[in-house]
C-alpha positions in Angstrom: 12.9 20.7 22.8 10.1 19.9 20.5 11.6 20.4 17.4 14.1 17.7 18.8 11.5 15.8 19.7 9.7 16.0 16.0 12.9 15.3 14.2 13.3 11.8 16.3 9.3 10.9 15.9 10.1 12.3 11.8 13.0 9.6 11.6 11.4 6.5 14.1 8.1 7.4 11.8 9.8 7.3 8.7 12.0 4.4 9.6 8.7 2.4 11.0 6.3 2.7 7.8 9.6 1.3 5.8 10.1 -1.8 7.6 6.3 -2.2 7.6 6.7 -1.8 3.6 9.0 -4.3 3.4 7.4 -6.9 5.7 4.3 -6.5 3.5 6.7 -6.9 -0.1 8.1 -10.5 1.4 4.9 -11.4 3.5 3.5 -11.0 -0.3 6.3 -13.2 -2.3 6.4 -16.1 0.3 4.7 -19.2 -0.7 3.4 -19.7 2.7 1.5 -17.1 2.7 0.1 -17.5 -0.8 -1.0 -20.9 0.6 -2.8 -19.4 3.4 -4.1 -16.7 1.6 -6.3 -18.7 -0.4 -8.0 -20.4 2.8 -8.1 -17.7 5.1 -8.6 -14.4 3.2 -6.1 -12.7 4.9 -2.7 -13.2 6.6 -1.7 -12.0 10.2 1.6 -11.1 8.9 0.3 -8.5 6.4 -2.3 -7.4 8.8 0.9 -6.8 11.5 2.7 -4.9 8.4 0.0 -2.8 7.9 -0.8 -1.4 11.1 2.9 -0.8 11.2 2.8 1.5 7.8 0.3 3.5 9.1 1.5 3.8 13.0 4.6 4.6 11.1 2.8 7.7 8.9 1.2 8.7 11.7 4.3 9.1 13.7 5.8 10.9 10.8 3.4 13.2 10.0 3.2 14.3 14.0 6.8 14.4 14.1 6.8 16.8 11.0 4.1 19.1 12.5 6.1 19.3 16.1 9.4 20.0 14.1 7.2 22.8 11.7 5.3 24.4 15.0 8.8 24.1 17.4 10.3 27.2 18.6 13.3 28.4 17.0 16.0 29.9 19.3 16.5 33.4 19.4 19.7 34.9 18.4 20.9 37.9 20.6 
């Protein structure tokens, strides 16, 4: 069960921190942004892209120690 349960939080994780990679790439190109940039610093979009990179590695890297530490089942 918790191998299961690391593989899904390994994928959702891995999946996650990819869309938050490419939410950053096009927050990045837009002119918009650029615009705002310059006035504000910072953008809430890249902000919301990177707290979705690293909720995204943090999912993974649980998901890969649950699916490492998860019981095997025993052959008879």
């Amino acid at each position: 069960m918790k191998r299961t349960i690391g593989l899904i939080l390994l994928v959702a994780g891995i999946a996650v921190g990819a869309y938050g990679g490419y939410e950053y790439y096009s927050a990045q190109q837009s002119l918009k942004n650029k615009i705002t940039k310059v006035f504000t610093g910072t953008t809430k979009v890249e902000q919301q892209s990177v707290y979705l990179m690293i909720g995204g590695g943090a999912a993974a890297l649980l998901g890969l120690g649950l699916t490492l530490t998860g019981k095997t089942p025993r052959r008879r």
